[in-house]
KOLGUKOL-398645 format. One line per 5 residues: their letters; for each residue x, y, z of C-alpha. Coordinates in nm, 2 decimals, padded with zeros to 4 digits. Example, Ala and Ser with C-alpha at 12.3 -4.5 7.8 and 13.67 -1.06 7.14 Angstrom:
BEGIN
as) 01.23,-00.45,00.78 | 01.37,-00.11,00.71
END
This chain:
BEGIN
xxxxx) -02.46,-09.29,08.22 | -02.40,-08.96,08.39 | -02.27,-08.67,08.24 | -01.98,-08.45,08.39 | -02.09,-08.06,08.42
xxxxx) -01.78,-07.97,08.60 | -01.56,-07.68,08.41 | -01.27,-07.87,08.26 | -00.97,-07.66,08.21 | -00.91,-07.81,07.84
xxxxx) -01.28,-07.69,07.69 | -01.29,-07.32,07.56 | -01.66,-07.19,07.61 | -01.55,-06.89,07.46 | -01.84,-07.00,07.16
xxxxx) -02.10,-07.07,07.31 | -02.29,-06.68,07.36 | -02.70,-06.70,07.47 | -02.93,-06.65,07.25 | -03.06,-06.35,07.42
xxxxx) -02.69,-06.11,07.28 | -02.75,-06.20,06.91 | -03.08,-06.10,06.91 | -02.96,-05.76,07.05 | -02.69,-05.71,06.83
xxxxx) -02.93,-05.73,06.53 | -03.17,-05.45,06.70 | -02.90,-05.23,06.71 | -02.80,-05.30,06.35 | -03.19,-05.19,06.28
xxxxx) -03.20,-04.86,06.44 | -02.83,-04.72,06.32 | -02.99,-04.82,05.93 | -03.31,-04.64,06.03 | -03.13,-04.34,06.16
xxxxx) -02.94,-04.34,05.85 | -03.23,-04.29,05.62 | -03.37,-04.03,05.86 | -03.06,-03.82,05.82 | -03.07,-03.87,05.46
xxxxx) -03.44,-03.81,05.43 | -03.38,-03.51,05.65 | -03.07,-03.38,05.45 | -03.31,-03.42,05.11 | -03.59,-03.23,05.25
xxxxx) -03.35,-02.95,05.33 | -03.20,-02.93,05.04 | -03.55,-02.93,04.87 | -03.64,-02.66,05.07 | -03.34,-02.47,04.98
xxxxx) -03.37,-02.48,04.63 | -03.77,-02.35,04.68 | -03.63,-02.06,04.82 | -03.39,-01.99,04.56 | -03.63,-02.02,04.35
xxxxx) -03.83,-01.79,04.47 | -03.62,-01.56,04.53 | -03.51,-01.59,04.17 | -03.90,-01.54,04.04 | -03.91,-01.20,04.31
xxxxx) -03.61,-01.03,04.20 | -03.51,-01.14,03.82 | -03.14,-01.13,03.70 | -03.01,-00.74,03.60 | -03.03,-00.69,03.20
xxxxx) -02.70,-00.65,03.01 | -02.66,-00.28,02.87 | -02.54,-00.26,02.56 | -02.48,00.00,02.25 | -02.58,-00.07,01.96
xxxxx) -02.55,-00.02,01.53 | -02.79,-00.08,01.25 | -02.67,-00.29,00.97 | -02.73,-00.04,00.65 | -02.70,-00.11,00.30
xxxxx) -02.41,00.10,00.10 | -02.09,00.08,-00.09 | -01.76,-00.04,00.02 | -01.42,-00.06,-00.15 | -01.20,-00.30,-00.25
xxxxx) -00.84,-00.24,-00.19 | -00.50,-00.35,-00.20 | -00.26,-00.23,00.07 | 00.16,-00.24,-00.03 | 00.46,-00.02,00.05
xxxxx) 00.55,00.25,-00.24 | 00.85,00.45,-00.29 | 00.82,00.78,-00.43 | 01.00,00.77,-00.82 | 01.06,01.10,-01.01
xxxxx) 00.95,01.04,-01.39 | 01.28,01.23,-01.48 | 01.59,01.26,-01.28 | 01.88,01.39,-01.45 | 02.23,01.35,-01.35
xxxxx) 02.45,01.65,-01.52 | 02.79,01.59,-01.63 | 03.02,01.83,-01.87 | 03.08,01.74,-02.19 | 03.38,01.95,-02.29
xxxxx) 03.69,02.06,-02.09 | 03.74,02.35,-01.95 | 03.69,02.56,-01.65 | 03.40,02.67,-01.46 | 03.36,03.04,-01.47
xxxxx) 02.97,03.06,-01.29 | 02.73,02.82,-01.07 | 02.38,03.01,-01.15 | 02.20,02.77,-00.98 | 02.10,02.77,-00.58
xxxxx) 02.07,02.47,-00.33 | 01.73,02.31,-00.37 | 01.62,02.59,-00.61 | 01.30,02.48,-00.80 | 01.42,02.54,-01.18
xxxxx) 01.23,02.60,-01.53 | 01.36,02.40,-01.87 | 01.63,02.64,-01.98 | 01.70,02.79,-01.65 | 02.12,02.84,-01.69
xxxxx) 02.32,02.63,-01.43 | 02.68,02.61,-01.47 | 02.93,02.77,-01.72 | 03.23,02.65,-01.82 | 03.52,02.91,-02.01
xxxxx) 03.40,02.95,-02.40 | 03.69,03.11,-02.53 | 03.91,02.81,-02.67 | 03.55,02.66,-02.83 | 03.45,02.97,-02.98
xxxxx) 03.82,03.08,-03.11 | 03.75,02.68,-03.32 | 03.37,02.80,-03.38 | 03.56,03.07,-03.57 | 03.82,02.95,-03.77
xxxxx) 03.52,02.68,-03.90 | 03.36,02.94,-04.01 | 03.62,03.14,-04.20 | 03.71,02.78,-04.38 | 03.35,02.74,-04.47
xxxxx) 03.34,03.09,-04.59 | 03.66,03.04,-04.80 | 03.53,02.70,-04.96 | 03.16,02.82,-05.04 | 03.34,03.14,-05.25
xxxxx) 03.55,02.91,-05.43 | 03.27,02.67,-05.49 | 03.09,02.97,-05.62 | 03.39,03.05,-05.86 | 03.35,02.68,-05.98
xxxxx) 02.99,02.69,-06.04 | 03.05,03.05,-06.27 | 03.32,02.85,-06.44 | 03.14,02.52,-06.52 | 02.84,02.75,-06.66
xxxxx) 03.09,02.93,-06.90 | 03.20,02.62,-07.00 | 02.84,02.48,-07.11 | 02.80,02.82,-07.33 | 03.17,02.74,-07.52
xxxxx) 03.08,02.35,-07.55 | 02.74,02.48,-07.67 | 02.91,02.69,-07.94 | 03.14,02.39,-08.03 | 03.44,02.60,-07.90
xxxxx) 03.59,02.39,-07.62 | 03.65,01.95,-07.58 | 03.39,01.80,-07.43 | 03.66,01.72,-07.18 | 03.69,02.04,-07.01
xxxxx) 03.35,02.08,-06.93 | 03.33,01.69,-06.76 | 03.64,01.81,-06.57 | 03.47,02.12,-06.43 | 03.17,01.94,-06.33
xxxxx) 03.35,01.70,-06.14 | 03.53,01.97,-05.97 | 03.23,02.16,-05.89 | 03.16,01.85,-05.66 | 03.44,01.84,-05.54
xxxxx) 03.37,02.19,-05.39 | 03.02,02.06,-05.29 | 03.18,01.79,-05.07 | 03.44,02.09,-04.89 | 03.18,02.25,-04.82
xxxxx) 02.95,02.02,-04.65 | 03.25,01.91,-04.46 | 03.29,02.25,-04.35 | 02.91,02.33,-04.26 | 02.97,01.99,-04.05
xxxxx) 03.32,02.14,-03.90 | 03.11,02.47,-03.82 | 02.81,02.24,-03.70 | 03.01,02.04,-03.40 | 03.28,02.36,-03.31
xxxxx) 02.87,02.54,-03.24 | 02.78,02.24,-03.03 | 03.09,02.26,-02.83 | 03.02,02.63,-02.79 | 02.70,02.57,-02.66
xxxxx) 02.79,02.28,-02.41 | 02.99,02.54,-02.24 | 02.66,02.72,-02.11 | 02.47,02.41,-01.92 | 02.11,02.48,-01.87
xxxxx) 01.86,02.27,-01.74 | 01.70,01.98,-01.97 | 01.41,01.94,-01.71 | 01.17,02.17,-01.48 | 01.21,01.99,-01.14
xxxxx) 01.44,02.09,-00.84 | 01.82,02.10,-00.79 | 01.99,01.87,-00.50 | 02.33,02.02,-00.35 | 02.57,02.21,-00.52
xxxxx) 02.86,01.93,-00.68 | 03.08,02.19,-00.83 | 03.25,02.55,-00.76 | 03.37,02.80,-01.00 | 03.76,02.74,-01.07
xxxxx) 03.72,02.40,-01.07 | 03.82,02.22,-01.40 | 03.62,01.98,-01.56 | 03.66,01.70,-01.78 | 03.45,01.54,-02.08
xxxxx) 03.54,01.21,-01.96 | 03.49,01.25,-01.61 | 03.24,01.11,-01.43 | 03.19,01.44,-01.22 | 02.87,01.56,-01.12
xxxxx) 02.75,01.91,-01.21 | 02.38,01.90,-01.06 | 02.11,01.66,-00.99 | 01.79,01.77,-01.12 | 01.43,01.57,-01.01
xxxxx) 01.09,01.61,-01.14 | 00.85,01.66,-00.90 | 00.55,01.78,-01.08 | 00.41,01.50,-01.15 | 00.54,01.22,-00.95
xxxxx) 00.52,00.86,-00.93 | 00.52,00.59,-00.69 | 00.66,00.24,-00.76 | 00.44,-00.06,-00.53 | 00.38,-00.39,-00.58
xxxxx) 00.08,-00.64,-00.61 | 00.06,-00.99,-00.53 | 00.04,-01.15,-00.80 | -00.27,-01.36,-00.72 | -00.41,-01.02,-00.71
xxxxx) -00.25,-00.92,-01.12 | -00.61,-01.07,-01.25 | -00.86,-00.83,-01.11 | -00.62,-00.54,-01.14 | -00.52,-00.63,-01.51
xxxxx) -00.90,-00.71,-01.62 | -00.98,-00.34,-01.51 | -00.69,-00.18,-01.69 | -00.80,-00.39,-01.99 | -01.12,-00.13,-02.00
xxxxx) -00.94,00.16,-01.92 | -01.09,00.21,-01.56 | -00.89,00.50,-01.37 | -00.81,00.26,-01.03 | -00.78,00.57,-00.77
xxxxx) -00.42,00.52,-00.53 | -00.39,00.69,-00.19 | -00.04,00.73,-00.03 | -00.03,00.75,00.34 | 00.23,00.84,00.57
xxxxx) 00.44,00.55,00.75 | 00.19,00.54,01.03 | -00.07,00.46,00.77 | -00.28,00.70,00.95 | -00.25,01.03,00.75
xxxxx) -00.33,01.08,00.41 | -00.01,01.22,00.19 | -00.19,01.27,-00.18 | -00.44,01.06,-00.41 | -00.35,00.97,-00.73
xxxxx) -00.42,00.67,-00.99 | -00.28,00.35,-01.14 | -00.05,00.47,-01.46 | 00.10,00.10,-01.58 | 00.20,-00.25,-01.50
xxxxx) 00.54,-00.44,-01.52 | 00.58,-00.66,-01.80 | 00.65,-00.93,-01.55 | 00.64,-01.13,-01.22 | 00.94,-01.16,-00.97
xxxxx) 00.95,-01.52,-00.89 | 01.16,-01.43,-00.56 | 00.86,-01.27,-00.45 | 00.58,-01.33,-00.65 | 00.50,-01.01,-00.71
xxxxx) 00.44,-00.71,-00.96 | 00.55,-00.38,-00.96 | 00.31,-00.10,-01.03 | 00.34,00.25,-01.13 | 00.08,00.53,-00.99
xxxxx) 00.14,00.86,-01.07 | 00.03,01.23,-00.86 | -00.02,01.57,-00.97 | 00.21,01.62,-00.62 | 00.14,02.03,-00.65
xxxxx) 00.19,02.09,-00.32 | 00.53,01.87,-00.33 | 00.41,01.66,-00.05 | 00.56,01.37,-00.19 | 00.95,01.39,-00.21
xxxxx) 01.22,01.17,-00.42 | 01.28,00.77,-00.28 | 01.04,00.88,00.02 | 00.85,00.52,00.14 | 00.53,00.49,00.17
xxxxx) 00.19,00.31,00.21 | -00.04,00.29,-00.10 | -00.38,00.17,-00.09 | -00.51,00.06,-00.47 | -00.86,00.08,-00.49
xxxxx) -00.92,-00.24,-00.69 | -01.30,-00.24,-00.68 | -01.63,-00.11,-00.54 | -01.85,-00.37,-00.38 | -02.25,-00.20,-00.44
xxxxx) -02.53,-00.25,-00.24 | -02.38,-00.47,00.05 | -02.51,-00.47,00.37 | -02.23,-00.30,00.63 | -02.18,-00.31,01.02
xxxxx) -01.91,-00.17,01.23 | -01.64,-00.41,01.27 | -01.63,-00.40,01.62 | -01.92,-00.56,01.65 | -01.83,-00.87,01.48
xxxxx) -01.70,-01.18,01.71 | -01.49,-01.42,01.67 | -01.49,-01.82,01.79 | -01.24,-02.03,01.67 | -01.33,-01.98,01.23
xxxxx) -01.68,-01.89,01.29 | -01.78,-01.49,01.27 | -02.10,-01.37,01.50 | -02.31,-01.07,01.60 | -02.54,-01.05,01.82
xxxxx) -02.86,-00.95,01.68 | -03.11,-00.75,01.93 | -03.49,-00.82,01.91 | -03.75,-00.71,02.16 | -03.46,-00.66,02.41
xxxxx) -03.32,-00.97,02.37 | -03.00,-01.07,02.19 | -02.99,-01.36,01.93 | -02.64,-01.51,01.83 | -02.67,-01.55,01.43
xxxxx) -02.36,-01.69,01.23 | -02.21,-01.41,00.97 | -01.96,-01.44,00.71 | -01.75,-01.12,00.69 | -01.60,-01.01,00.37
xxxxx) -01.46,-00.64,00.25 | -01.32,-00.40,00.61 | -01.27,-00.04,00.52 | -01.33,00.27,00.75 | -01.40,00.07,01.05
xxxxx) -01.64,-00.11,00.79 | -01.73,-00.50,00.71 | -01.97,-00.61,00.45 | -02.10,-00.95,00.59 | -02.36,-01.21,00.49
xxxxx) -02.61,-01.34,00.74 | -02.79,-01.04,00.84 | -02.97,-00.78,00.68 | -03.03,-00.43,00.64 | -03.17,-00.28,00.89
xxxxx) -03.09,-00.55,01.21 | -03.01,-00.43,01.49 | -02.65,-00.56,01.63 | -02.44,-00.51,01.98 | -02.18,-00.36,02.00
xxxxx) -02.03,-00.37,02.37 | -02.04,-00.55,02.64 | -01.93,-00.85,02.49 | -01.78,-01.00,02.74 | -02.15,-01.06,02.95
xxxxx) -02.35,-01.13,02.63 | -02.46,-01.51,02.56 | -02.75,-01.63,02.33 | -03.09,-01.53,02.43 | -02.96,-01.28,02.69
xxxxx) -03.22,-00.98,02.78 | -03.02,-00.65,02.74 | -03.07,-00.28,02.75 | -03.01,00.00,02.46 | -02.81,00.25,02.63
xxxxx) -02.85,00.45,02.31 | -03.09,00.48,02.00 | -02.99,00.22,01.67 | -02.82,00.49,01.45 | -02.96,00.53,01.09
xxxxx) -02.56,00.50,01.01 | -02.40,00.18,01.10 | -02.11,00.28,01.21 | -02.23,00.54,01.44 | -02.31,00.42,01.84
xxxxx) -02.26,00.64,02.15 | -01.97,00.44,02.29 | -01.61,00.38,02.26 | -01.69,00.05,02.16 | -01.86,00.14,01.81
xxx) -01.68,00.28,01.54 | -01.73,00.54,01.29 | -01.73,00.51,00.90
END
């Protein structure tokens, strides 16, 4: 049987490739996957390379050292104190009012005038009180001679009833009519007594040593007992007070060292807090809490001889509570913060060590902390480049005083 090798239109030899292609197609296959891992081998070695050099360069020129200031930690004492708004309180303010009718004849006093107990500051017209002062006295006068004409009578009347020569009756009457005289009388030393008072309310002088406000009242006016008009305002300002308050978490320290009659020292400042006004100390506590704000009001009191503190002036007290002895301080600036947890950077051998702290009492620029101690050496600047274990230069010598360092960013006690 023979076999037909003529093309026939209906068989596709699209299939049927040599042998000889295939065999080609996997040899190119082979040398684009070698060329691949030459490229990569040749990418690695560069990048090996590369990183030698760094290297080296890194070992030839070494990163530049941080420059820092610094502070010594030193041992000392801090205080303890309690910060509030106070406003100035007179111990004595008097309010002056008349207490007879009548019209004012003299103002002695001046605006603002600093005035003595006694000083004279208004008078008011006498003559009606003193015309009554008068007339008392002639009835007292008139009762006491007649009470002395009793008394002579009742003791001639004890000689007869001792001689049996008048009734028993007569003398019991004149005794009880000698009291009788005793009771005129006394009414009439009381009558004299008040009309003296009245006398005397018409000359007003002051109760208090302190200072006078405004003038309230000008001669010709007429004034009345009952009114509520104002003659003067007087304020004591020699010594002063100053009413703050305490939390009243705080009322247990404070209270405990009342209880032994420590003297707890009270600054005022001005509003800024900045400048100093006067120093004083703690005088009393309330007798109890304000629940609406769950505080205590305390009294301080000031010698205030230079009147630097005036009448319902506010300002900011500082109580010292306590005095913390033998704590280790550093400048506050040179604590850090991160998230809770309080840091300093200690400095050893030119190199700075992160060590954990736990800050307590600030004052003056001030903290006493826990977790160094005295005599470490801590940054304080640069902050912002330092990290653990970073090499750094002192730009100036640890100061014997820890707040002391040559920069801005130290801070002084």
């Amino acid at each position: 049987m023979t076999v037909d090798t003529t093309e026939h239109p209906f068989i596709d030899r699209t299939h049927q490739l040599p042998a000889h292609g295939s065999q080609s197609h996997r040899r190119k296959v082979w040398w684009i996957v070698i060329g691949i891992v030459l490229l990569l081998l040749l990418v690695l070695a560069v990048v090996l390379v590369w990183r030698h050099h760094e290297d080296a360069k890194k070992v030839a020129h070494p990163p530049a050292k941080i420059t820092v200031t610094t502070a010594t930690a030193q041992k000392g004492d801090i205080g303890v104190y309690l910060d509030a708004i106070g406003t100035v309180t007179p111990v004595y303010t008097d309010s002056i009012t008349s207490q007879v009718n009548g019209l004012v004849v003299a103002v002695h006093y001046k605006e603002g005038q600093v005035v003595s107990k006694g000083d004279p500051l208004v008078d008011i017209d006498s003559r009606p009180y003193r015309a009554t002062f008068l007339q008392a006295q002639g009835a007292l006068e008139r009762d006491e001679n007649i009470l002395a004409q009793a008394q002579m009578d009742l003791e001639r009347y004890r000689a007869a009833w001792a001689r049996n020569a008048i009734q028993k009756q007569l003398l019991d009457d004149q005794e009880k009519l000698v009291l009788q005289d005793q009771g005129t009388v006394k009414n009439d030393q009381g009558t004299v007594q008040y009309d003296q008072i009245q006398v005397d309310f018409c000359h007003i002088t002051a109760p208090i040593a302190g200072r006078v406000g405004l003038r309230l009242v000008d001669p010709g006016n007429v004034v009345q007992s009952s009114g509520t008009v104002t003659l003067a305002v007087i304020t004591q300002l020699e010594p002063i007070t100053i009413i703050f308050t305490i939390p009243e978490d705080s009322l247990g320290p404070v209270a405990a060292r009342l209880s032994k009659k420590a003297k707890l020292a009270v600054d005022a400042f001005d509003r800024t807090g900045q400048t100093k006004i006067a120093s004083g100390k703690l005088l009393t506590l309330d007798n109890q809490i304000d629940t609406t704000t769950g505080t205590v009001k305390a009294r301080s009191v000031f010698d205030n001889k230079n009147d630097a503190l005036f009448p319902n002036q506010f300002v900011n007290t500082r109580l010292l509570v306590n005095t913390l002895q033998g704590v280790t301080l550093i400048p506050a600036s040179a604590i850090q913060q991160n998230g809770q947890a309080s840091f300093v950077y200690v400095i050893q051998s030119d190199i700075a060590h992160m060590r954990s702290i736990k800050p307590g009492v600030t004052d003056g620029g001030l903290t006493q902390v826990d977790g160094i101690n005295s005599g470490d050496v801590v940054a304080n600047s640069s902050f912002d480049k330092l990290q653990d274990n970073t090499a750094v230069v002192v730009s100036n010598k640890a100061s014997s005083k820890p707040g002391a360092a040559s920069t801005s960013g130290s801070s002084a006690p």
